[in-house]
C-alpha positions as MATLAB code, in Angstrom:
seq = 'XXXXXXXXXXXXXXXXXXXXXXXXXXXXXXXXXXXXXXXXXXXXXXXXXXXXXXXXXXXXXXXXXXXXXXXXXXXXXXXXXXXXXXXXXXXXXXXXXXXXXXXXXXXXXXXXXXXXXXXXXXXXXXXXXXXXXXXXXXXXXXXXXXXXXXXXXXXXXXXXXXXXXXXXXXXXXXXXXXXXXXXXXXXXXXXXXXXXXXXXXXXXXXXXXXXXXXXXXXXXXXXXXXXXXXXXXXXXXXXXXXXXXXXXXXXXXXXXXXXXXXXXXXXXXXXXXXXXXXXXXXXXXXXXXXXXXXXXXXXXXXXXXXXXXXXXXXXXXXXXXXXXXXXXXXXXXXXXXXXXXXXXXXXXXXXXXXXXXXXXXXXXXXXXXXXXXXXXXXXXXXXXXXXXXXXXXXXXXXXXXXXXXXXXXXXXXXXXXXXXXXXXXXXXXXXXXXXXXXXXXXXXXXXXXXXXXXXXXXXXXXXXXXXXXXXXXXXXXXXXXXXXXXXXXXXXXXXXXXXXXXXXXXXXXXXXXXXXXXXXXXXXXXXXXXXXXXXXXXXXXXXXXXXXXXXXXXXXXXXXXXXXXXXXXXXXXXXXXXXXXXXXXXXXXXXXXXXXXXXXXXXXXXXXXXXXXXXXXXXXXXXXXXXXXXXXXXXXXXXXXXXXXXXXXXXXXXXXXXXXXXXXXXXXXXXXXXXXXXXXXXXXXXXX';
ca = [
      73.744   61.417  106.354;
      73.760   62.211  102.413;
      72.969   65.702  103.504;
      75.912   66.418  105.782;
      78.073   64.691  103.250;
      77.540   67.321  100.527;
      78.394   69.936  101.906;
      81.557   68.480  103.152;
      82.311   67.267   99.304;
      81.495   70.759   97.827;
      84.298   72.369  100.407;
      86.842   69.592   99.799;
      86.101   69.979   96.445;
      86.457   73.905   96.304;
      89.868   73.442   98.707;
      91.494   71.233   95.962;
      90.600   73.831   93.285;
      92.539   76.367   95.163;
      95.317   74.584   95.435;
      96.024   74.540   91.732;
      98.605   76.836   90.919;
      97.074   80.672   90.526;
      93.645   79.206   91.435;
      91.640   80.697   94.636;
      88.121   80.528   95.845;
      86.928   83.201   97.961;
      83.946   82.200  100.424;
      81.947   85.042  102.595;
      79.602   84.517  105.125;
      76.826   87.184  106.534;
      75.481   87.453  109.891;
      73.479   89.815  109.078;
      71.822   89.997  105.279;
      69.726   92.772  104.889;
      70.266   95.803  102.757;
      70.501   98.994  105.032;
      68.740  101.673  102.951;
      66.200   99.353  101.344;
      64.139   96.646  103.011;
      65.720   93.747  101.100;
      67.933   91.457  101.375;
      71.393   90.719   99.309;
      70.563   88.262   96.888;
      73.566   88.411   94.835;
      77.220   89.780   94.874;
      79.726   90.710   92.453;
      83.222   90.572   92.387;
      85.275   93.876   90.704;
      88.370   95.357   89.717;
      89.425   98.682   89.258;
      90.206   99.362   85.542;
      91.723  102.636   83.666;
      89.298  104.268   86.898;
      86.273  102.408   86.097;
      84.861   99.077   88.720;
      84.397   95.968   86.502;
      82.788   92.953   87.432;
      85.142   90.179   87.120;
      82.450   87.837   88.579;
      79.056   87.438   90.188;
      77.720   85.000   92.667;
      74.103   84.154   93.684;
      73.669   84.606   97.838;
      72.498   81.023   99.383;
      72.087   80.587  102.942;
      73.638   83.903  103.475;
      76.683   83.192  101.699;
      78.691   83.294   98.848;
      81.136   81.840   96.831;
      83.462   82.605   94.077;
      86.583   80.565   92.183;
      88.954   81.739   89.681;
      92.553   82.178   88.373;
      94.059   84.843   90.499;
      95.927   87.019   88.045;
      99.501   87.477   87.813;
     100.101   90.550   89.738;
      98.392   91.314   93.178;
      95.638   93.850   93.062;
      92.990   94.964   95.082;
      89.211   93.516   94.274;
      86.270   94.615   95.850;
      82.930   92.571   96.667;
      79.728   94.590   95.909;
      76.117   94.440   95.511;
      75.366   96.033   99.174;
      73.779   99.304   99.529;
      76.431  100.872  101.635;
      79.713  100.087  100.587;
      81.814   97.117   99.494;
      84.094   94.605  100.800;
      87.911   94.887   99.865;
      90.236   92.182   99.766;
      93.529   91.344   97.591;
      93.154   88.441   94.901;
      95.836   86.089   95.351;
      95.925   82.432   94.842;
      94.159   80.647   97.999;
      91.490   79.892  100.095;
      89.908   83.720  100.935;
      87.699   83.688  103.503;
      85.446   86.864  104.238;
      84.691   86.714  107.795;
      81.164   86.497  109.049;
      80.030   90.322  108.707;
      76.793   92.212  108.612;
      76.011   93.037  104.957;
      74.530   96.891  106.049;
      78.054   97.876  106.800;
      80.592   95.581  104.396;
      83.217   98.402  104.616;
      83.648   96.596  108.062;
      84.260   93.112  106.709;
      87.553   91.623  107.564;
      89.079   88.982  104.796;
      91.979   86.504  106.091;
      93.392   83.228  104.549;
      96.154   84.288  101.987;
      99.672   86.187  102.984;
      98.530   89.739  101.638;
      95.339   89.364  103.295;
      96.189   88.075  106.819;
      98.487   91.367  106.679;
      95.688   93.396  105.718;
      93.700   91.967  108.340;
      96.284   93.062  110.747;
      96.408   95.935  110.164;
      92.927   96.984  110.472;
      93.609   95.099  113.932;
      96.231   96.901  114.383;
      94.047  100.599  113.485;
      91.186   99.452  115.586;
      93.601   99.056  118.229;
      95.395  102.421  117.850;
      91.243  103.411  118.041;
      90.827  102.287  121.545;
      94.165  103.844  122.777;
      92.763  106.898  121.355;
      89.729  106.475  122.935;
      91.753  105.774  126.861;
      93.636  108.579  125.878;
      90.967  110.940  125.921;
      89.104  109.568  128.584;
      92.023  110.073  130.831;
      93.056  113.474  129.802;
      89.396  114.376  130.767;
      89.717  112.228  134.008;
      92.851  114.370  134.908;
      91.389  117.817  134.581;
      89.452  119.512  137.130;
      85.302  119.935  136.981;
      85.915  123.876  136.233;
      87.964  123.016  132.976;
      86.472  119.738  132.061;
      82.753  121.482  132.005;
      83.805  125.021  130.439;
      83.329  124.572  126.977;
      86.292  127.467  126.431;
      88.944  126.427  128.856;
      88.339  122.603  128.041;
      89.055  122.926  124.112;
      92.735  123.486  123.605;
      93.374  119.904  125.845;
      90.656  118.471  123.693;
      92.427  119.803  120.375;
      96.122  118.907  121.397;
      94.613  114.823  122.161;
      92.930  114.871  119.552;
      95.838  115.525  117.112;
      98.207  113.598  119.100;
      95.850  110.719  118.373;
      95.546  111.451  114.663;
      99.435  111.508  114.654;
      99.742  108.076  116.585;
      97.830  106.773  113.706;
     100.332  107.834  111.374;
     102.935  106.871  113.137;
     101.495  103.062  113.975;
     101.422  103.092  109.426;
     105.268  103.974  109.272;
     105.965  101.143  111.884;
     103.781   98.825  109.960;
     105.466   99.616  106.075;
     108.751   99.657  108.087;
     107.924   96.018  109.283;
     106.095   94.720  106.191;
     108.143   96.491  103.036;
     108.754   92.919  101.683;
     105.115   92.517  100.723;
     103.272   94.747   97.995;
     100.617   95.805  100.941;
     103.365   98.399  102.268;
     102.516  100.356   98.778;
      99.081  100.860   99.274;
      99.990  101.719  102.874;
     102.094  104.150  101.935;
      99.820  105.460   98.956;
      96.476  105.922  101.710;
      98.081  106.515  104.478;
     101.061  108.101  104.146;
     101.277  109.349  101.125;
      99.741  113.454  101.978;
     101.587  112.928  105.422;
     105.588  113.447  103.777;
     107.027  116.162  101.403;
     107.803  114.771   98.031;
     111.551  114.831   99.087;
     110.942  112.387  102.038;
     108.646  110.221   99.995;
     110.999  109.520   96.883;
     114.449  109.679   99.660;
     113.000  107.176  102.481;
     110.093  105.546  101.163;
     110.435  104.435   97.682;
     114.319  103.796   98.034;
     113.411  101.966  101.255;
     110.957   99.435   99.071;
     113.206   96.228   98.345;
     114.123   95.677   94.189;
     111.593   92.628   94.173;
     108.989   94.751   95.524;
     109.742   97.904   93.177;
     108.133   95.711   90.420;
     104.927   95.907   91.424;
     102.787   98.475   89.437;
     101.876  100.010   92.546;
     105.347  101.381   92.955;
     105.542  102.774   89.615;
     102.127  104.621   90.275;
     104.378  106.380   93.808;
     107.164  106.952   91.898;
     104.824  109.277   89.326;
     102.754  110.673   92.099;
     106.080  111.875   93.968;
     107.263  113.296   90.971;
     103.929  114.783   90.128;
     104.125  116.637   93.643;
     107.325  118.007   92.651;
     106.953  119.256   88.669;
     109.941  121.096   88.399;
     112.490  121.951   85.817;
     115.625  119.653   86.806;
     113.402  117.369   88.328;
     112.486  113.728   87.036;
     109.354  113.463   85.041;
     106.414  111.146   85.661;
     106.731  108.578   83.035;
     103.119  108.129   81.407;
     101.822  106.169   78.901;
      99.120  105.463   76.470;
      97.930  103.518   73.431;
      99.246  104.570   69.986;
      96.070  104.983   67.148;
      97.208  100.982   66.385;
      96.686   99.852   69.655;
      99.710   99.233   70.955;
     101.408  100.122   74.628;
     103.745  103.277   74.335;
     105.317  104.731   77.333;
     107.478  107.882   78.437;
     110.309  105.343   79.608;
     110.490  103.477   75.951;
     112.319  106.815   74.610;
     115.269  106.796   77.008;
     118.149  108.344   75.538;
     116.322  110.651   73.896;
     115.113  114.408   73.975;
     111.198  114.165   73.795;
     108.804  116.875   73.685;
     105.962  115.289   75.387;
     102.629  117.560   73.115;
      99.444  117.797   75.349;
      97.343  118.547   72.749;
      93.354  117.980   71.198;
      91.856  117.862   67.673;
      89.349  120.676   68.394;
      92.425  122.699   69.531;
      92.741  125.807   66.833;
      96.557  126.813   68.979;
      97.280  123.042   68.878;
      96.925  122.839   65.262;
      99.003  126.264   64.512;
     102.313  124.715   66.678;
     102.128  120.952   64.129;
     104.290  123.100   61.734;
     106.621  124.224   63.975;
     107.235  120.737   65.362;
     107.611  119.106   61.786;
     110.378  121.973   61.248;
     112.237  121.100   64.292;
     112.138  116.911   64.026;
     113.306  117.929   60.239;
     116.676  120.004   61.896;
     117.192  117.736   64.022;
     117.120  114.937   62.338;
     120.546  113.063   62.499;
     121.953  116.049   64.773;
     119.780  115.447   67.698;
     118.963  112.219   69.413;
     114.692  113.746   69.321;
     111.570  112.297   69.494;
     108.014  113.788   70.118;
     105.266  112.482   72.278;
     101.997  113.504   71.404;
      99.584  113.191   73.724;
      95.946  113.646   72.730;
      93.507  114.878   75.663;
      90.504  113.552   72.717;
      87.719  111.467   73.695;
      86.486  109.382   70.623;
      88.959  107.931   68.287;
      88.179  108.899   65.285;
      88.416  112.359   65.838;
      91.507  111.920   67.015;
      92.851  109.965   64.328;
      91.408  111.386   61.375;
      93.459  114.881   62.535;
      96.759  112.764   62.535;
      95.613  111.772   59.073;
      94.662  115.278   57.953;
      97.222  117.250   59.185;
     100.134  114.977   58.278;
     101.712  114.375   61.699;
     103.677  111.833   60.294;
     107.282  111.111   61.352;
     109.169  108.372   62.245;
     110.190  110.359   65.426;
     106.514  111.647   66.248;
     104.361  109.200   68.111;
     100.873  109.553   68.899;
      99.496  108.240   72.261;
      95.855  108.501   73.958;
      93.827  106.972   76.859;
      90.649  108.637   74.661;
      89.541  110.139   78.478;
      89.824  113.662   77.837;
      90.833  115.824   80.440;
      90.433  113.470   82.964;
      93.698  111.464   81.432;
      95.869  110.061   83.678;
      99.139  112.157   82.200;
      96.796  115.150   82.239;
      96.731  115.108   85.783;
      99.998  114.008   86.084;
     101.451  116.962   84.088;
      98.784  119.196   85.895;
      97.537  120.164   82.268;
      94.517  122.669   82.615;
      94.919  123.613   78.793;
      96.401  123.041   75.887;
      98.796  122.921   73.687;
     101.140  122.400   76.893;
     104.605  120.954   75.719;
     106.826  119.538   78.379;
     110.890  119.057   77.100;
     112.234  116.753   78.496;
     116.028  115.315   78.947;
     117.868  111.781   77.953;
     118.263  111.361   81.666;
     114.415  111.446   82.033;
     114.375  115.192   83.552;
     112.346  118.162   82.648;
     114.118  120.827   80.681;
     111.629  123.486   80.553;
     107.631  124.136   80.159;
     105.544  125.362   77.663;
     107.897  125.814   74.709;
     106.111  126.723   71.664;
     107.066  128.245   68.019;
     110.717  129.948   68.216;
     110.727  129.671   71.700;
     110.942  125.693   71.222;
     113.201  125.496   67.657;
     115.433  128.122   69.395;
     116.168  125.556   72.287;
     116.567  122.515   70.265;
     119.082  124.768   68.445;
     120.599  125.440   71.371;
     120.845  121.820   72.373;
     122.614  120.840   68.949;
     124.765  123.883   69.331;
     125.874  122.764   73.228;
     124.643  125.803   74.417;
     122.278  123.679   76.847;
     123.816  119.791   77.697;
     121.558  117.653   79.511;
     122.276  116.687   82.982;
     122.440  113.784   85.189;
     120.282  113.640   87.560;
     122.627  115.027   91.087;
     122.907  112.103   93.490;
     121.044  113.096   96.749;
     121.768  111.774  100.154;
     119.055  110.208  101.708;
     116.900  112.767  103.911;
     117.900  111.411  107.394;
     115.771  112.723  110.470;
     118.576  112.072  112.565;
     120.327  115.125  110.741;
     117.411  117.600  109.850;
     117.391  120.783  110.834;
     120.732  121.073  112.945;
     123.226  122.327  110.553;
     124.904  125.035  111.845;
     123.200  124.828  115.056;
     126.652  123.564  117.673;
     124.638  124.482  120.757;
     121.435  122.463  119.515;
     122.420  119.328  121.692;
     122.600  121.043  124.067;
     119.616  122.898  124.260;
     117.454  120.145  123.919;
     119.692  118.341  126.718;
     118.432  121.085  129.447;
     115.074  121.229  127.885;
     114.356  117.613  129.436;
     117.371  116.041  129.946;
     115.790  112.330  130.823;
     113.812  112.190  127.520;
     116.546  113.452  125.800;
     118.707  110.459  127.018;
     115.481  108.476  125.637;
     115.499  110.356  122.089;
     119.312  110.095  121.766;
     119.009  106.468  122.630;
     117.069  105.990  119.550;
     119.220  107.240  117.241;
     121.799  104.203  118.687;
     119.116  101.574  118.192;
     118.561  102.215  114.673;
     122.391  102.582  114.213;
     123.019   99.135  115.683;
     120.294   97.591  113.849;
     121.347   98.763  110.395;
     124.898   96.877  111.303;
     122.847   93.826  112.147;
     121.364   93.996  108.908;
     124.176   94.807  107.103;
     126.047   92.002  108.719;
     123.282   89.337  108.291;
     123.065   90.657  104.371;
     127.197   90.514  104.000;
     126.741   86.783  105.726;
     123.732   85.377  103.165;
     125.149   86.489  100.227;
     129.230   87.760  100.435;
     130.865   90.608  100.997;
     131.193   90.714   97.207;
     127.120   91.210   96.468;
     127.290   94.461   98.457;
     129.320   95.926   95.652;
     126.506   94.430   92.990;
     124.062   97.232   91.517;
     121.203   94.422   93.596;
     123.410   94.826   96.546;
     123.931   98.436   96.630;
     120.181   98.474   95.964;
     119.531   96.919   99.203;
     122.131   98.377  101.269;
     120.223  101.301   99.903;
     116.722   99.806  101.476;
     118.115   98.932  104.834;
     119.315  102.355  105.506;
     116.248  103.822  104.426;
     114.236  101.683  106.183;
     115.860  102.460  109.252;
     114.978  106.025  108.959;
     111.967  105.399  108.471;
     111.875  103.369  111.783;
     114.013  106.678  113.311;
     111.330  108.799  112.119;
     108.430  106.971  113.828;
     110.076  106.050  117.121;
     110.908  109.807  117.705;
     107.339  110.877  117.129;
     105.608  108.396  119.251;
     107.966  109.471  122.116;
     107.618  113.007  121.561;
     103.803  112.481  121.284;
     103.703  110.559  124.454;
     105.765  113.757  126.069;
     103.119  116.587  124.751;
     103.785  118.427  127.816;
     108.062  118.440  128.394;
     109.280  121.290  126.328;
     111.489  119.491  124.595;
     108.831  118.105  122.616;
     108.314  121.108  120.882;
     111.922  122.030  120.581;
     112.650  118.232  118.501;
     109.477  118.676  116.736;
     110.914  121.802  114.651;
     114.405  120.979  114.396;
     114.286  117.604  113.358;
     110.653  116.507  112.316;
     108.769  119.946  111.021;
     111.301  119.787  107.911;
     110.277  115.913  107.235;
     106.324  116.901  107.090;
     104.113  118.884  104.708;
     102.672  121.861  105.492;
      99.414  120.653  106.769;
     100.384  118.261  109.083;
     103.056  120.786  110.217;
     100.273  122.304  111.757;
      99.075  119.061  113.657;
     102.398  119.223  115.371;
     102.102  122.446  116.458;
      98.366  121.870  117.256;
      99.816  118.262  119.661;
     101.614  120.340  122.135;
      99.732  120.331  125.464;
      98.372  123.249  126.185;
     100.621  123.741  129.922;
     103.320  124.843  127.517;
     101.839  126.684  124.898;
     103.411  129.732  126.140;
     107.031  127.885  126.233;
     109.146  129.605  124.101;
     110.062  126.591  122.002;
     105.995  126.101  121.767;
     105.726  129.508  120.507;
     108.924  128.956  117.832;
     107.527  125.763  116.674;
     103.984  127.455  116.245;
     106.180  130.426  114.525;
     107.982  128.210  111.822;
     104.463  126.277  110.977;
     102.668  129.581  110.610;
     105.655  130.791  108.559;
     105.378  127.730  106.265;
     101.765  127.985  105.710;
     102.252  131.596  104.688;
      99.375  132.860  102.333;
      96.446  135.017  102.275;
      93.790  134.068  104.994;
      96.263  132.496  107.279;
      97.735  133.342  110.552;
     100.686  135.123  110.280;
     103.811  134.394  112.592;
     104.714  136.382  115.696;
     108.093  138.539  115.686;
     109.710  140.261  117.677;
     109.643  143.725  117.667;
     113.122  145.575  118.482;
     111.863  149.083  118.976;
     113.979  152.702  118.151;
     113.578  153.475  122.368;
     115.208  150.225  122.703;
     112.232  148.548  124.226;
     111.020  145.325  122.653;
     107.365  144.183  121.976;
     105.664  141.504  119.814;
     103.513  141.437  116.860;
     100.720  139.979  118.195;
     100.612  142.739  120.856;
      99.358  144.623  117.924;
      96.722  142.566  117.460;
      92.815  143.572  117.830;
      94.005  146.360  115.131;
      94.593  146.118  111.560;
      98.382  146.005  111.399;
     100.497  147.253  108.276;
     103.992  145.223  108.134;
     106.333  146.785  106.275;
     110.161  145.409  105.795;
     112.363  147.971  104.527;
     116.300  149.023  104.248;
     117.574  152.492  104.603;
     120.039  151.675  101.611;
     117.165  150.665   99.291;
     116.299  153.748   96.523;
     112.470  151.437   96.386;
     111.890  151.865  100.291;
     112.749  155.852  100.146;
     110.566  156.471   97.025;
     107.608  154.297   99.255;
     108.328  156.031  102.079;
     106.242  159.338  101.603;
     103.366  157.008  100.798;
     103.609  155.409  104.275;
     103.933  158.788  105.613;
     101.172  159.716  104.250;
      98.726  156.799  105.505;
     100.537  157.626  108.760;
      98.624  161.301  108.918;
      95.630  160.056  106.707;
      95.095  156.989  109.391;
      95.564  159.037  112.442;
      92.149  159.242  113.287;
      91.682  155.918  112.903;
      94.410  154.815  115.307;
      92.136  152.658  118.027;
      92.041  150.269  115.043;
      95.232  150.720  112.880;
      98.448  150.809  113.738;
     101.792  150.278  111.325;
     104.788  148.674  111.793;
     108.219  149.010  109.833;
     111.093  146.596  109.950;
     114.481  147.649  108.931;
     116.541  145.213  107.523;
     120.059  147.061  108.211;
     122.777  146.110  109.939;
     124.367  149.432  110.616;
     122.370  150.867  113.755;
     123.675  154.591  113.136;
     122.561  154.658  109.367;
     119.427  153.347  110.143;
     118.847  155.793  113.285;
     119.800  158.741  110.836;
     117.205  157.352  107.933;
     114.517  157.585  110.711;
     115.714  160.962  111.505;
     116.226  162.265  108.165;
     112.839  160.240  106.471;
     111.364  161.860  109.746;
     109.138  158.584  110.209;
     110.279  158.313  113.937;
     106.685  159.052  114.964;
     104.419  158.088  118.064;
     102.221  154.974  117.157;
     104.618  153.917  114.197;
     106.844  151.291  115.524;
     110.033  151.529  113.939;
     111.830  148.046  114.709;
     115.804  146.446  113.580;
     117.314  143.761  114.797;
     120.591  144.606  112.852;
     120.891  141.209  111.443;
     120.226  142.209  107.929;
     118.153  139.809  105.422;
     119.481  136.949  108.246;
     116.993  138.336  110.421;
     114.847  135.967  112.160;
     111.634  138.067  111.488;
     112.558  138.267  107.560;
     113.202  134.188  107.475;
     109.584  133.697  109.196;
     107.707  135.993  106.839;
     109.826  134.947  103.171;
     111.358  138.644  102.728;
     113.004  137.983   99.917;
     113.049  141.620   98.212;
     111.691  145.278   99.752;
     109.775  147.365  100.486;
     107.405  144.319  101.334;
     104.100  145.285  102.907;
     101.904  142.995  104.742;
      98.492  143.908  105.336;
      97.107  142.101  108.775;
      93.617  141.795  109.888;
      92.373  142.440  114.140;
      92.819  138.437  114.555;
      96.356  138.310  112.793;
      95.552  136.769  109.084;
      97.387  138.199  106.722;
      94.840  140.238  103.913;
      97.987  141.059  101.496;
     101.365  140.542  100.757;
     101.584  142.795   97.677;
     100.025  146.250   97.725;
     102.319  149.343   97.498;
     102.116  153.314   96.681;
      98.528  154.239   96.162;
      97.269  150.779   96.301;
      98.159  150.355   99.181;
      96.347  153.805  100.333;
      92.998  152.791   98.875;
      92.807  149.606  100.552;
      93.282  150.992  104.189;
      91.260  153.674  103.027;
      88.587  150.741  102.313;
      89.147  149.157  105.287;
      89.366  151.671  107.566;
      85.739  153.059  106.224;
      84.249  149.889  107.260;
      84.271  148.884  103.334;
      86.094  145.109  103.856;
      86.340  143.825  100.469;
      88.142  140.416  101.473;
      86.009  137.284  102.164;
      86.221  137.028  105.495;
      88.039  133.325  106.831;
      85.703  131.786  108.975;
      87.266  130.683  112.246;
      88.486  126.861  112.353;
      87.861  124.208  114.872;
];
C-alpha cells in the first residue's frame, strides 16, 4: 500500500508545484525506449533552448521507468524548447506555465511526439492533428484520382504522370491553405507566428506578408519577439531604397543592448564593417568628417556594425583608430559573417553602409567617401527631405488583378457559371463577417475606441484577417474544381499576384490535366512562366501575328533553336542590329532543320512597319516577321519584360531560354557555337 501511495504523493506533489505562478513540470512517457541508430537505450534527456542560434540545455533529467520528468519557472515570454538526448531527432514543445505532458511516444522517432496540457500546446497539438488529417485526405485524394482513370492511363508510366503531378500539387496547396485557416482562427495566440514563419512564410510575396499577415496579428500579440523577427524577415525580402529597414541590434563594446529602433528621429548610417578590413579602415576618416559637419545641422548618428569575431580585436581598433563620437556607436554579436544583421542586410562584404531615414526607411546603399559627405550635404541643404513612409491599402484578393478588366466578371461568369455563384458568394461571407466583427468590437468597447490608435489597430486586424480567410476559402474551392476552367482563369487574376514565384508555378502545375489545353490553362501557365523569367527556364508561349496575316505560336517553333528578337521600325538601335540578323539569316541557312528566327515588331502603325520589312528587306522565307500593332502594350512584350530594344532571346529545342542579352557579333558567335554542335551552356536537367 506504501508503494502505490508514493507515486500518487510525488504527482500531487509535482501538480501543486505547477500551479505556482510561472511554475510548470513537464512529464514524458516512452512506449518505446530504444535508441534507433545505436543498440541502447535513452537513459537521460535534456531540455534546450535556442539561443543567439546555438541549443542550450536549460535542464537534464535521468530516464526511470521509461520516463521523465522536469520542473521549472517557465520564463516570461513563450518560446519554443526542445527535448533531446535521442538519436534521431528531438521533441518540441512550448514552455509555458503548467502541467506539460509528452504523450506516450516511441523514443526512435521523437520528431513524432505530440505534447498537450497548456493553451499553446493543446493548439500545437491540433494542429499536427489537423496536418495529419490534411495527410489522409491527400492520401483519398490520390487513391481516387487513380481509381477514376482507366487501366491504359493508370499503368502507362507517360500518360499517368501529368494527373499524378496536378494531385500532387493540389495536395501540397491544401496544406497551405488548411495553415492560413488555422493563423486566421488562432491569431490571438503567439503559435499563429511560428505558423506563419514555417509555413507560410516562402508561400506570400513580401507585400502580402507585411499587408495581410502582420497587420492582421492583434496589438497584444505584436509584442511577442516572434513578430518582430517577421517584421525584419519581410523587410529583409524586400531591401529596397524607400522601403523600411530591418531594425537590428547588437551589444555595444560595454555590454549593453543597442538597437536600430533606439535612434528614431535620426539619420543613421548603419557601417558593416571588420577590424582586418584595410577599405573599412580608409572610410573612418571620412565618417569623422561628416558627424563633425553635421553636427548641430543634422539630426545624425552612425551605427557601426562590426562583422568581428573575438572582442578584443574588435575593440582595440575602436581604441586605435579613434572612432570616438558621441554620435558613433559601436555594436557586435562577435559572430562574424554569420551575424544576424549581416544576413539581414544581405552583406557579402564590407565596408557596406546602409543610410537610412528618421522615418526608419532606406535612403540609399553603399555610400562611401564623397559619395556619402556629398549626400549628407545634400540633406542639410534640403536638396533630399526624408519621407514618410506612403500609406498602402491593404492587398485585398478580392481586388487583385481586375483593374481595368470591365468584362472580367463576366468572363469568369461563362467560364463556370455555378462555381462562380460559389466564388462570388465568398466574397459576401467575409463581407458580412467583418460587420459582425466590427459590430461586436463597436458593442464591447464604444463607438468611441474605434477612433483610438488601439482601435484603429484592430479595425486594422479584422479586415486583414478577413482577407486572409478570403484568400484561403477561394483556393480550397478552386483546388477542389482543378478541372472547370474557371479555375485557372481566378487563379491568375486574383491569386497568381498574391503568391511568389515558386508557388506560382504549383498553381499552374494544380490544373487537371483535361484542361491543360484551355486557353485560360495555357494564360495562367503563360503569366507563371513569364514571372519566373531567367536563364534555364521555360519561356512563355506568344502568339505569333505573321506579315501573310496567318498566325502561329512560339512553341510551334519548338524542337529548333529559336532566336526572339523584339524590335521597332522607329528605333535607330534595331536598324543598326538589323544587318547583323541578316546576316545570321544567310550564315544559318544551312542550318535551318534546327534554327529558325523570329522578330517581333513593336509598332503600331501597320504600313510603316510593312515598308521597314520591305525596305530592311528582312521579309524572308523561314524568318517570321510578327506585330500585333499594340506597341510596348503588347501582350507578347508584357510576358517576356521588353522593356527596351532590340532585345534578343536566345531559345533552346525544348523552349528554355539560353540568353536574354547577346547582340551584334556576340550574338553571331554564339549561334555559330551552337549551331556547330559546340553548346557551351550547362545543360538544365529536366524536372519532375
Amino acid at each position: 500500500m506504501k508503494k502505490n501511495l508514493l507515486p500518487l504523493f510525488l504527482f500531487c506533489s509535482l501538480s501543486a508545484m505547477a500551479q505556482q505562478e510561472g511554475a510548470f513540470v513537464i512529464r514524458g512517457t516512452m512506449q518505446i525506449d530504444s535508441l534507433r541508430y545505436t543498440p541502447q537505450t535513452v537513459k537521460k534527456v535534456y531540455l534546450t533552448h535556442e539561443v543567439n542560434g546555438q541549443e542550450v540545455v536549460v535542464d537534464s533529467a535521468v530516464v526511470s521507468d521509461k520516463g521523465f520528468t522536469f520542473t521549472g519557472k517557465a520564463p516570461g515570454v513563450l518560446a519554443p524548447y526542445h527535448i533531446s538526448g535521442f538519436d534521431n531527432g528531438s521533441i518540441q514543445l512550448f514552455l509555458e506555465p503548467g502541467d506539460i505532458t509528452v504523450l506516450p511516444f516511441n523514443a526512435r522517432f521523437p520528431v513524432g511526439a505530440r505534447v498537450k496540457g497548456t493553451p499553446t500546446n493543446d493548439l500545437l497539438l491540433a494542429y499536427q492533428e489537423q496536418e495529419d488529417a490534411n495527410a489522409q485526405v491527400a492520401k483519398e485524394r490520390m487513391e481516387k484520382m487513380m481509381a477514376a482513370l482507366p487501366a491504359e492511363v493508370r499503368n502507362n508510366d507517360k500518360a499517368f504522370y501529368p494527373y499524378q503531378r496536378a494531385t500532387y500539387y493540389v495536395n501540397s496547396l491544401s496544406h497551405r491553405t488548411s495553415a492560413m485557416q488555422f493563423v486566421d482562427q488562432h491569431l490571438d495566440s503567439p503559435l499563429s507566428l511560428y505558423i506563419i514563419k514555417y509555413d507560410l512564410f516562402r508561400f506570400f510575396t513580401p507585400k502580402v506578408l507585411e499587408e495581410q499577415y502582420l497587420k492582421a496579428v492583434p496589438s497584444a500579440v505584436r509584442k511577442h519577439p516572434m513578430y518582430r523577427e517577421l517584421v525584419n524577415l519581410v523587410r529583409a525580402a524586400n531591401l529596397q531604397v524607400g522601403k523600411p529597414a530591418p531594425d537590428i541590434e547588437g551589444l555595444t563594446p560595454d555590454g549593453k543592448n543597442l538597437s536600430l529602433s533606439d535612434l528614431r528621429g535620426k539619420y543613421v548610417l548603419i557601417d558593416f564593417w571588420a577590424s582586418w578590413c584595410a577599405p573599412c579602415r580608409r572610410e573612418f576618416p571620412v565618417i569623422k568628417q561628416v558627424l563633425e559637419e553635421m553636427q548641430g545641422k543634422v539630426p545624425f548618428a552612425v551605427l557601426s556594425y562590426s562583422i568581428d569575431s573575438k572582442k578584443q580585436e574588435w575593440t582595440d581598433c575602436i581604441q586605435r583608430n579613434g572612432l570616438v563620437h558621441a554620435d558613433w556607436l559601436h555594436i557586435s554579436t562577435l559572430k562574424g559573417w554569420g551575424s544576424p544583421a549581416a544576413k539581414l542586410y544581405n552583406v557579402e562584404a564590407v565596408p557596406r553602409t546602409v543610410l537610412i531615414s528618421p522615418e526608419g526607411q532606406i535612403v540609399a546603399f553603399d555610400l562611401r567617401g564623397e559619395q556619402l559627405i556629398s549626400t549628407m550635404r545634400k540633406i542639410e541643404n534640403g536638396e533630399m527631405k526624408s519621407q514618410k513612409a506612403a500609406p498602402s491599402s491593404t492587398a485585398s484578393a478580392s481586388t487583385a488583378g481586375q483593374q481595368g478588366k470591365p468584362s472580367a466578371d463576366r468572363q469568369a461568369e461563362q467560364a463556370d457559371p455555378a462555381l462562380y455563384r460559389q466564388y462570388v458568394a465568398i466574397d459576401r461571407a467575409c463581407e458580412e463577417q467583418i460587420e459582425a466583427a466590427l459590430s461586436q468590437l463597436r458593442n464591447t468597447k464604444g463607438s468611441a475606441y474605434l477612433n483610438t490608435l488601439d482601435g484603429k489597430t484592430d479595425v486594422e486586424s479584422l479586415r486583414c484577417a478577413a482577407e486572409i480567410r478570403r484568400t484561403a476559402m477561394r483556393l480550397k474551392l478552386l483546388l477542389e474544381n482543378n478541372a472547370s476552367p474557371l479555375m485557372p482563369l481566378l487563379m491568375e487574376r486574383d491569386l497568381l499576384p498574391l503568391f511568389n514565384k515558386e508557388y506560382g508555378r504549383q498553381l499552374a502545375a494544380s490544373v487537371a490535366p483535361q484542361i491543360q489545353s484551355h486557353p485560360y490553362a495555357r494564360s495562367l501557365d503563360n503569366s507563371v512562366k513569364s514571372l519566373n523569367l531567367m536563364q534555364g527556364n521555360d519561356v512563355p508561349d506568344i502568339t505569333l501575328p505573321l506579315s501573310d496575316k496567318t498566325q502561329t505560336q512560339l512553341y510551334n517553333c519548338l524542337g529548333k533553336y529559336v532566336l526572339l528578337t523584339f524590335w521597332a521600325s522607329s528605333c535607330p538601335d534595331c536598324r543598326r542590329e538589323m544587318p547583323k540578323l541578316k546576316q545570321l539569316y544567310t550564315d544559318s541557312r544551312q542550318s535551318k532543320e534546327k534554327f529558325v528566327m523570329v522578330s517581333f515588331s513593336l509598332d503600331k502603325d501597320e504600313k510603316a512597319w510593312r515598308k521597314a520589312l520591305k525596305e530592311m528587306g528582312i521579309n524572308r522565307a523561314d524568318w517570321l516577321q510578327a506585330c500585333d500593332f499594340q506597341g510596348a502594350a503588347s501582350p507578347a512584350a508584357r510576358l517576356f519584360g521588353v522593356h527596351e530594344v532590340p532585345m534578343n532571346i536566345l531559345i533552346d529545342p525544348e523552349g528554355k531560354a539560353i540568353s536574354f542579352t547577346l547582340r551584334g557579333d556576340e550574338l553571331l558567335s554564339r549561334v555559330r557555337q551552337i549551331l556547330s554542335g559546340d553548346l557551351y551552356y550547362q545543360k538544365e536537367a529536366p524536372r519532375k
